[in-house]
KOLGU-4560 file (N, C-alpha, C; in nm, 3 decimals, padded with zeros to 5 digits):
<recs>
<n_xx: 01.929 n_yy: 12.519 n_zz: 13.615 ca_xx: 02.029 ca_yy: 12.515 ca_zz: 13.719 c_xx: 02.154 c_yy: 12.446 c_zz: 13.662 mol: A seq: 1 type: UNK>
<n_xx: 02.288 n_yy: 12.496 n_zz: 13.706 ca_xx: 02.424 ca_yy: 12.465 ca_zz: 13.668 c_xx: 02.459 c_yy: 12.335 c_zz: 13.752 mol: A seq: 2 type: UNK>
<n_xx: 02.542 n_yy: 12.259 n_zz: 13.689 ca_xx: 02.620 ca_yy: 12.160 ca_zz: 13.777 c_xx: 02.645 c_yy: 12.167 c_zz: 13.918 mol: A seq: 3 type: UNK>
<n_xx: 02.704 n_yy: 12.297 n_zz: 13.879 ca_xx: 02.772 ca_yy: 12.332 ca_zz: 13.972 c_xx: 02.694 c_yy: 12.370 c_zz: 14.090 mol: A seq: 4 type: UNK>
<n_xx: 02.559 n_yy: 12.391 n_zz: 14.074 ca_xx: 02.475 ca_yy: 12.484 ca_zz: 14.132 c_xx: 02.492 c_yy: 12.349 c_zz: 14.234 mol: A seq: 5 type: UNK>
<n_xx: 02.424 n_yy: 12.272 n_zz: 14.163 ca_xx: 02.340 ca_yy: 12.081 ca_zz: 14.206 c_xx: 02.443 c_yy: 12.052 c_zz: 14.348 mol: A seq: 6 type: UNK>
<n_xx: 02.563 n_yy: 12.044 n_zz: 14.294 ca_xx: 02.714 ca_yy: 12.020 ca_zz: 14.374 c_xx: 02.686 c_yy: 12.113 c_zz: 14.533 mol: A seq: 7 type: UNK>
<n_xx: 02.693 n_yy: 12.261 n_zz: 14.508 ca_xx: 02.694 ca_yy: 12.301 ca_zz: 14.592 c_xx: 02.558 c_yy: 12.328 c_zz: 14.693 mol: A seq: 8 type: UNK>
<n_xx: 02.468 n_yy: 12.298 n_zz: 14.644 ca_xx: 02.345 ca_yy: 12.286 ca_zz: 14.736 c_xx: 02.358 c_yy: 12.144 c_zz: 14.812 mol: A seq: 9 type: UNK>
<n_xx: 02.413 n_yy: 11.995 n_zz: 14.735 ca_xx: 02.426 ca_yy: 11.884 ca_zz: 14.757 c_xx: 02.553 c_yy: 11.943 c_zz: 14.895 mol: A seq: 10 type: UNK>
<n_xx: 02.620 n_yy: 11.947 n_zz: 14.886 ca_xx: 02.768 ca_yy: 11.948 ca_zz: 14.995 c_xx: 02.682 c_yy: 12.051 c_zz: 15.085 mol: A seq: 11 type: UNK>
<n_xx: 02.625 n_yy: 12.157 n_zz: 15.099 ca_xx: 02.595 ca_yy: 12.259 ca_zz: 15.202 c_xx: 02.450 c_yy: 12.157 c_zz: 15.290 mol: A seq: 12 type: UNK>
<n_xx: 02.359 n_yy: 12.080 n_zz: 15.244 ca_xx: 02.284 ca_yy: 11.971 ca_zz: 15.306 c_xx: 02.337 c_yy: 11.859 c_zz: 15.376 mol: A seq: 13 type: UNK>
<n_xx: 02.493 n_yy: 11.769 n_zz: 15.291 ca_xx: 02.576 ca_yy: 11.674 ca_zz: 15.347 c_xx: 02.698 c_yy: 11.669 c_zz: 15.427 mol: A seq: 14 type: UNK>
<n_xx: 02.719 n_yy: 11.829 n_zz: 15.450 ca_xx: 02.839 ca_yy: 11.906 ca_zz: 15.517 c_xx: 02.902 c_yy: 11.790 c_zz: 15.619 mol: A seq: 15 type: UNK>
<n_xx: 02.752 n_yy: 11.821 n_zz: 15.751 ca_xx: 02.763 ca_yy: 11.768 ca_zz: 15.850 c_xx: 02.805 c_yy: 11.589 c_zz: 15.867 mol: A seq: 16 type: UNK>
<n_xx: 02.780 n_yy: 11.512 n_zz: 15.765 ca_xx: 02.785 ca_yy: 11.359 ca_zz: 15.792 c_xx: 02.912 c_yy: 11.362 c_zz: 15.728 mol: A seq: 17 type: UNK>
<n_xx: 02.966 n_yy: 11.356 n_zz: 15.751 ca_xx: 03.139 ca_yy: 11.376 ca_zz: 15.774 c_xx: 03.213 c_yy: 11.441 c_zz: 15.858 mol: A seq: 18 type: UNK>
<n_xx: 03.300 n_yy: 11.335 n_zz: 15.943 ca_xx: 03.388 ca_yy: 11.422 ca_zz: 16.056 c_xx: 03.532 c_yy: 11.467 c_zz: 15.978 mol: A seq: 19 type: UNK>
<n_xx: 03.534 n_yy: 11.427 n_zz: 15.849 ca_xx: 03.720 ca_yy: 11.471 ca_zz: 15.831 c_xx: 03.701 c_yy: 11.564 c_zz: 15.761 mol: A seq: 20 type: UNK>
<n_xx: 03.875 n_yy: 11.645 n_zz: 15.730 ca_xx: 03.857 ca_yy: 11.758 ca_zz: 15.711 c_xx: 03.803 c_yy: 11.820 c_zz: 15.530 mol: A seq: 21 type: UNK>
<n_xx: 03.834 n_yy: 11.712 n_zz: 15.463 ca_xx: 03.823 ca_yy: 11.743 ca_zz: 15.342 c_xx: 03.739 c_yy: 11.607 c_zz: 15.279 mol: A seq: 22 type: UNK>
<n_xx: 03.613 n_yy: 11.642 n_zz: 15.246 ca_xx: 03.532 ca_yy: 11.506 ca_zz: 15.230 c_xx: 03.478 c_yy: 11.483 c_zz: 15.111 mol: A seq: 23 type: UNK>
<n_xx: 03.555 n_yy: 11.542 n_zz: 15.046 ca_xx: 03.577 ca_yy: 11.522 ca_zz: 14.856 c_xx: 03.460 c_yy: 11.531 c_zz: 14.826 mol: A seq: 24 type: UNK>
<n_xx: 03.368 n_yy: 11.602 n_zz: 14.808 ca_xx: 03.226 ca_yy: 11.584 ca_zz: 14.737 c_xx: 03.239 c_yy: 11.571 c_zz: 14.578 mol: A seq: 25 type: UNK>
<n_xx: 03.173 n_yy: 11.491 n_zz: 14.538 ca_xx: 03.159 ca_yy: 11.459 ca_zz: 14.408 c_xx: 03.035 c_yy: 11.424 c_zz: 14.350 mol: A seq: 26 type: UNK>
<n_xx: 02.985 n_yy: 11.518 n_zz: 14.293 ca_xx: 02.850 ca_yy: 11.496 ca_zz: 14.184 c_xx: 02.845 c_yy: 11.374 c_zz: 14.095 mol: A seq: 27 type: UNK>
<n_xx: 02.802 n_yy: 11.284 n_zz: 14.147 ca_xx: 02.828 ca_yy: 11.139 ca_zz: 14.028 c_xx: 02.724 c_yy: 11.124 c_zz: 13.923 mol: A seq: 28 type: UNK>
<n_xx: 02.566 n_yy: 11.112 n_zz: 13.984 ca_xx: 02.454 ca_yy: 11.158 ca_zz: 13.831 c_xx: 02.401 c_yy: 11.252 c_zz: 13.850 mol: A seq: 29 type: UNK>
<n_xx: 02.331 n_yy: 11.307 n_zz: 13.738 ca_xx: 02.221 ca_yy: 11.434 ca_zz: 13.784 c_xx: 02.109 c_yy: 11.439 c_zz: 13.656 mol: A seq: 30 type: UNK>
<n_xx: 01.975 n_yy: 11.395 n_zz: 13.705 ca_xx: 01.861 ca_yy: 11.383 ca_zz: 13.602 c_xx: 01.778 c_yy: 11.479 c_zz: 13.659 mol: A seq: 31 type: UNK>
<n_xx: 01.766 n_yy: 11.583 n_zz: 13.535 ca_xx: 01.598 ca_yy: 11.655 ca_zz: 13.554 c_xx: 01.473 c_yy: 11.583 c_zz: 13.501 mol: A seq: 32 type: UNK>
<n_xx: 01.406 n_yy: 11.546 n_zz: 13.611 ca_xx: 01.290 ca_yy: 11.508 ca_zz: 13.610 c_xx: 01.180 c_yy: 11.611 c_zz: 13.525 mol: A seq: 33 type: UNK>
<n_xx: 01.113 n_yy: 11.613 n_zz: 13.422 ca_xx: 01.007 ca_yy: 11.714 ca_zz: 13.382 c_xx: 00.895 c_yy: 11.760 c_zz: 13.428 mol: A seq: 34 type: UNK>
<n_xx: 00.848 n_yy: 11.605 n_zz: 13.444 ca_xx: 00.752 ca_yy: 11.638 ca_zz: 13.496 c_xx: 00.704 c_yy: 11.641 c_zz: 13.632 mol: A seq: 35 type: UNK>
<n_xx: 00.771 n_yy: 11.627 n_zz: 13.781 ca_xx: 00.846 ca_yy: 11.624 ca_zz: 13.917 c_xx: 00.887 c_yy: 11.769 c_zz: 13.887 mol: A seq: 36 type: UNK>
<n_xx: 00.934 n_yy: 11.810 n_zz: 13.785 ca_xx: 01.010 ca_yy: 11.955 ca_zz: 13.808 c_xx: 01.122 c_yy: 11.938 c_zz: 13.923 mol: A seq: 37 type: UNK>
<n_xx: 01.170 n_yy: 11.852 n_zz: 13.935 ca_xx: 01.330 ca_yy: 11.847 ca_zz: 14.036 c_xx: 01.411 c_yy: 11.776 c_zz: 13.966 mol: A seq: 38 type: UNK>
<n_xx: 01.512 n_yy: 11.774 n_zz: 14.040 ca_xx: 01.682 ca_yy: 11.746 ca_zz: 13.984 c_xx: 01.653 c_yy: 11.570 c_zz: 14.095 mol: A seq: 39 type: UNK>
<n_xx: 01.722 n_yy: 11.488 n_zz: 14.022 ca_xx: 01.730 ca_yy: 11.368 ca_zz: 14.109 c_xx: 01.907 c_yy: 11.378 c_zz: 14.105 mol: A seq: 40 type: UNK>
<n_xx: 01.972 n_yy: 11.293 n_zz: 14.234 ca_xx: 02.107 ca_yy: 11.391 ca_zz: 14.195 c_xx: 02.189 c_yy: 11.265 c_zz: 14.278 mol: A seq: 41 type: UNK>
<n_xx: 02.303 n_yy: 11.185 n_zz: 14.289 ca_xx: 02.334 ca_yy: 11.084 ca_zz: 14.337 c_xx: 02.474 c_yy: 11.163 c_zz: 14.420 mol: A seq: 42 type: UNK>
<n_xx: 02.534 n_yy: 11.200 n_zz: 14.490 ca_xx: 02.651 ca_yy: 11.215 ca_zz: 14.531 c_xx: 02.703 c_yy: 11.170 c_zz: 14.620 mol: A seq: 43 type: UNK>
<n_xx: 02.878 n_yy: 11.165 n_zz: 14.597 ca_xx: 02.960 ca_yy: 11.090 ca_zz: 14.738 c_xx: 03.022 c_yy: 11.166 c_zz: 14.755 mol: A seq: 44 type: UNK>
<n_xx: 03.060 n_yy: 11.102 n_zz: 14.869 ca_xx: 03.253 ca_yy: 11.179 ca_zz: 14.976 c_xx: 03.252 c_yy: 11.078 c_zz: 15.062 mol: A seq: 45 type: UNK>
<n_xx: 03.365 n_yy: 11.108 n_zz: 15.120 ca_xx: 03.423 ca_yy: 11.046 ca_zz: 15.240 c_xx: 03.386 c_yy: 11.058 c_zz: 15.386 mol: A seq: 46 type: UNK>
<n_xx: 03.453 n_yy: 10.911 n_zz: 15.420 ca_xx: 03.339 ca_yy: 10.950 ca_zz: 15.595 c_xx: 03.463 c_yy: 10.843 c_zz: 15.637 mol: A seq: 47 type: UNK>
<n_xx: 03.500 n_yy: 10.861 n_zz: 15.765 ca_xx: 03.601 ca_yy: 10.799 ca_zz: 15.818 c_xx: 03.530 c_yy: 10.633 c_zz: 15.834 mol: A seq: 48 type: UNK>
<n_xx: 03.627 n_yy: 10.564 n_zz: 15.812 ca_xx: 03.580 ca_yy: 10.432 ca_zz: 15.834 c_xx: 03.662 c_yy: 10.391 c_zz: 15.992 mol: A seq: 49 type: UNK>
<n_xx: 03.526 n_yy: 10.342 n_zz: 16.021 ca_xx: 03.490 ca_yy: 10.268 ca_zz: 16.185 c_xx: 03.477 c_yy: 10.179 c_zz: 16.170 mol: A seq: 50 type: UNK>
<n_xx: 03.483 n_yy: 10.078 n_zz: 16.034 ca_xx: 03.473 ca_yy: 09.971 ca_zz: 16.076 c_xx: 03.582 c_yy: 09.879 c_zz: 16.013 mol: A seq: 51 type: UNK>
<n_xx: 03.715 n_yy: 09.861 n_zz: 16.104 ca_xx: 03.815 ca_yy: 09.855 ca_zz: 16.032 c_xx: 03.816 c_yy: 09.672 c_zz: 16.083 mol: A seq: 52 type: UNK>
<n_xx: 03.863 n_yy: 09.577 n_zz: 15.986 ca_xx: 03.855 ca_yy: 09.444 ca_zz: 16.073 c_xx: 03.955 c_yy: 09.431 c_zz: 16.216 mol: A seq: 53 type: UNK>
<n_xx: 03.912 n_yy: 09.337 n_zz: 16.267 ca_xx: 04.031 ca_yy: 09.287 ca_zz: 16.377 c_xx: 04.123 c_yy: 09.287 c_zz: 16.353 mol: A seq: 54 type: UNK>
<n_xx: 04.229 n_yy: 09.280 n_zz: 16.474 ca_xx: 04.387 ca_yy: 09.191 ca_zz: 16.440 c_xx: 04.420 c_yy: 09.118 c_zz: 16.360 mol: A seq: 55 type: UNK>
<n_xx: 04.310 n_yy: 08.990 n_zz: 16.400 ca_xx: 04.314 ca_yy: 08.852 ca_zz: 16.350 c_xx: 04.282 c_yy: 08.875 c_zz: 16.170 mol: A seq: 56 type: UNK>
<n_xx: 04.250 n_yy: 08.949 n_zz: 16.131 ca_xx: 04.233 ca_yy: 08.912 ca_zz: 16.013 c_xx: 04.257 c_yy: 09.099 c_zz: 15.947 mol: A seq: 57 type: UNK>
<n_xx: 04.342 n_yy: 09.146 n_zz: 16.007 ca_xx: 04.379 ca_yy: 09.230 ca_zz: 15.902 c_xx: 04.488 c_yy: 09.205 c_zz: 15.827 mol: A seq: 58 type: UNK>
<n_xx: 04.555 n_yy: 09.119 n_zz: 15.842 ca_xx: 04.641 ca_yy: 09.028 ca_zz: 15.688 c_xx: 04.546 c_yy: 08.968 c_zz: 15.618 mol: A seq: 59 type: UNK>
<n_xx: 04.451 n_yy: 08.932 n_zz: 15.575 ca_xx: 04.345 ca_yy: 08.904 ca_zz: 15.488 c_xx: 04.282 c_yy: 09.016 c_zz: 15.437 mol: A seq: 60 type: UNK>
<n_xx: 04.284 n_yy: 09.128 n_zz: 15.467 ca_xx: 04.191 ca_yy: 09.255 ca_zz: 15.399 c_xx: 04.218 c_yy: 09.359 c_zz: 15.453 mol: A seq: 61 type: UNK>
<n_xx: 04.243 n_yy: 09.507 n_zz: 15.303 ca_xx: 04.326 ca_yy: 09.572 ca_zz: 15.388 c_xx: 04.242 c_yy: 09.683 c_zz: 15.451 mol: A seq: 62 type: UNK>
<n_xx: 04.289 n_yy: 09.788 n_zz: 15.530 ca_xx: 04.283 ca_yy: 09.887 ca_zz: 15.585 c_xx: 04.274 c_yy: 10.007 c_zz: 15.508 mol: A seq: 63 type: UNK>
<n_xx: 04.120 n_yy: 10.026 n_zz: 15.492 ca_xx: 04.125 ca_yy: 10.168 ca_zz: 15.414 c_xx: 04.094 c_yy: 10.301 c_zz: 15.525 mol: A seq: 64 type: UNK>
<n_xx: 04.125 n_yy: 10.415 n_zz: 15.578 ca_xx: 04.164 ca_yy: 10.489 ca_zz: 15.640 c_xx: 03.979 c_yy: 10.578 c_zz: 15.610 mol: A seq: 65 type: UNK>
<n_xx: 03.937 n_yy: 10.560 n_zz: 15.496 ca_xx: 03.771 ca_yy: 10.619 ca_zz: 15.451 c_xx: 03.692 c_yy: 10.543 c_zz: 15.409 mol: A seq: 66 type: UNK>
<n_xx: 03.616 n_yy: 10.568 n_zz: 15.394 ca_xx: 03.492 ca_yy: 10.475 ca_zz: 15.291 c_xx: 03.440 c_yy: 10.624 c_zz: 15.179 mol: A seq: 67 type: UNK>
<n_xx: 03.413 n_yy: 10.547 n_zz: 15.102 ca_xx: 03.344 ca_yy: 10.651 ca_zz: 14.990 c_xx: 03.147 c_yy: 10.622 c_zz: 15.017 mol: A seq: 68 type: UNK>
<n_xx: 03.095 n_yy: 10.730 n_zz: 15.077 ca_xx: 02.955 ca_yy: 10.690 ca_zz: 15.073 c_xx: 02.880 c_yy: 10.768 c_zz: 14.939 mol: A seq: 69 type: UNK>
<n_xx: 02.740 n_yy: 10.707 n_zz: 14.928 ca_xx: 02.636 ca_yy: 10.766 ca_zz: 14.807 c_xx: 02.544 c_yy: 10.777 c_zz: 14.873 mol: A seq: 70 type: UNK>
<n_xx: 02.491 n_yy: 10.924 n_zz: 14.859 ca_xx: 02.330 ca_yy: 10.925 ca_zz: 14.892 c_xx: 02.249 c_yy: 10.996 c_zz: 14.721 mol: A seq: 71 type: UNK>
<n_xx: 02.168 n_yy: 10.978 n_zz: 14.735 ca_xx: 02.046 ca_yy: 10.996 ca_zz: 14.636 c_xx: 01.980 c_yy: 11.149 c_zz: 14.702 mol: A seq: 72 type: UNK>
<n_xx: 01.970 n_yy: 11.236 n_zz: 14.615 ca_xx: 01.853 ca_yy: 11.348 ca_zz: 14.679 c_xx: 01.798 c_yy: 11.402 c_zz: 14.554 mol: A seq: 73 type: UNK>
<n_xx: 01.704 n_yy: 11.472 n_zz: 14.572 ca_xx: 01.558 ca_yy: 11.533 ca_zz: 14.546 c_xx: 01.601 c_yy: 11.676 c_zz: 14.548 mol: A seq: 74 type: UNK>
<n_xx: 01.634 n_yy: 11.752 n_zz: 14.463 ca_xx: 01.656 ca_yy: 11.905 ca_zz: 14.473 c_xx: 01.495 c_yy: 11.956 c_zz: 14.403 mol: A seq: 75 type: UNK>
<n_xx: 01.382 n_yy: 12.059 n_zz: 14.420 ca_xx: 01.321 ca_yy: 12.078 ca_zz: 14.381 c_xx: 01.383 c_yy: 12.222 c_zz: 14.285 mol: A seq: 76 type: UNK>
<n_xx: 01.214 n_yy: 12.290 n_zz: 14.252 ca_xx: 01.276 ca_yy: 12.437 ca_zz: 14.123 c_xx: 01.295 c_yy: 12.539 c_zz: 14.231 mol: A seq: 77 type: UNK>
<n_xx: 01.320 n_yy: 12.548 n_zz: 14.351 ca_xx: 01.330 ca_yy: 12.624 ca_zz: 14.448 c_xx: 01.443 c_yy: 12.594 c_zz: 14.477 mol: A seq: 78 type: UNK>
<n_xx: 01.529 n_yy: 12.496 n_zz: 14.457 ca_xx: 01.671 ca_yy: 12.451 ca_zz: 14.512 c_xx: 01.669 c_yy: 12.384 c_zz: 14.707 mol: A seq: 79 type: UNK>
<n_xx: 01.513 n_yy: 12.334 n_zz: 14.692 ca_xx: 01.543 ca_yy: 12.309 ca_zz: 14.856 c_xx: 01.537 c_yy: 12.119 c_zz: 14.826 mol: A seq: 80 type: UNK>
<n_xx: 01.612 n_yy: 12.101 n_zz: 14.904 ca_xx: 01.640 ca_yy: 11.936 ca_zz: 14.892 c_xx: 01.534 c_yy: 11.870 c_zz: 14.951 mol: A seq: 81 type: UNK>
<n_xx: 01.443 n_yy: 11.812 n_zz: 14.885 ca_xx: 01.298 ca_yy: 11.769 ca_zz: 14.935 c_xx: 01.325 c_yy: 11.611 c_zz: 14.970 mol: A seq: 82 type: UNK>
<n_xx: 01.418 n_yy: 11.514 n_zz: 14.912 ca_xx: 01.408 ca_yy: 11.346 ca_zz: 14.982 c_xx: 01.593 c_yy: 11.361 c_zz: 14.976 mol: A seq: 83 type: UNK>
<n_xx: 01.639 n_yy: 11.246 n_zz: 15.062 ca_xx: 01.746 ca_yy: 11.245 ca_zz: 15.134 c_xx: 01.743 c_yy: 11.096 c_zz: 15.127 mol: A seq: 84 type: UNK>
<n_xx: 01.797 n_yy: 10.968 n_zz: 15.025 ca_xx: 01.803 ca_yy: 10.839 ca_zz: 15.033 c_xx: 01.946 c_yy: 10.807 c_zz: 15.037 mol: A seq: 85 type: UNK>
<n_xx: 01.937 n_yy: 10.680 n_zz: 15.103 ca_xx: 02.027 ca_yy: 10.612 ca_zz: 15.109 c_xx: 02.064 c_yy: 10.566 c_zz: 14.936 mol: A seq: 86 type: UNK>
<n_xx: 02.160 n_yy: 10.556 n_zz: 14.881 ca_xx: 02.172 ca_yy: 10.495 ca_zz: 14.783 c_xx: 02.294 c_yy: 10.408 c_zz: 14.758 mol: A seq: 87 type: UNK>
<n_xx: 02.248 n_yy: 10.278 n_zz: 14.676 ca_xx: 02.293 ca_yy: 10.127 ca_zz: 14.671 c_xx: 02.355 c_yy: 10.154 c_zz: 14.533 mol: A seq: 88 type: UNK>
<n_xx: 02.472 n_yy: 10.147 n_zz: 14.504 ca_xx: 02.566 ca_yy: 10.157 ca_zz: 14.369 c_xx: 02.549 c_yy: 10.050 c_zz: 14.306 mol: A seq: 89 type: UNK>
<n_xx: 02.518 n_yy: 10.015 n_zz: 14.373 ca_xx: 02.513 ca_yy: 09.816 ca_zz: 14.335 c_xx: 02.425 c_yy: 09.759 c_zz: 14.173 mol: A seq: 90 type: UNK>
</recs>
């Protein structure tokens, strides 16, 4: 399977968890597992940020308009996305 393949099976599963209009998908790792026979696959985009600080302290930190999220998934040799994790960049 192509990069590209990974990308677009990843964005047609994560479509929906994004309300804006253009939610940048971006393929960040991608490991074939051998012996799992699946793709482990990390990708982000954008998701409107809701959680913007108060009044009181938005002169202390600024106002970003998105957040960039990561999830982790499980593509198997069938191309169907078998686990769906949260993933920590950290």
């Amino acid at each position: 399977m192509k990069l590209k393949d990974i990308l677009t099976i990843a964005k047609n599963e994560l479509a929906d968890l994004s309300t804006i209009e253009n939610p940048d998908f971006r393929l960040e790792q991608a490991i074939f597992k051998q012996n799992e026979k699946m793709w482990e696959v990390v990708v982000s985009y954008l998701v409107e940020n809701t959680n913007k600080p108060s009044k009181a302290f938005s002169a202390l930190s600024p106002e970003f308009a998105f957040l960039r999220m990561y999830k982790k998934l499980e593509i198997n040799e069938k191309n169907e996305v078998i686990s769906f994790l949260i993933y920590d960049k950290a």
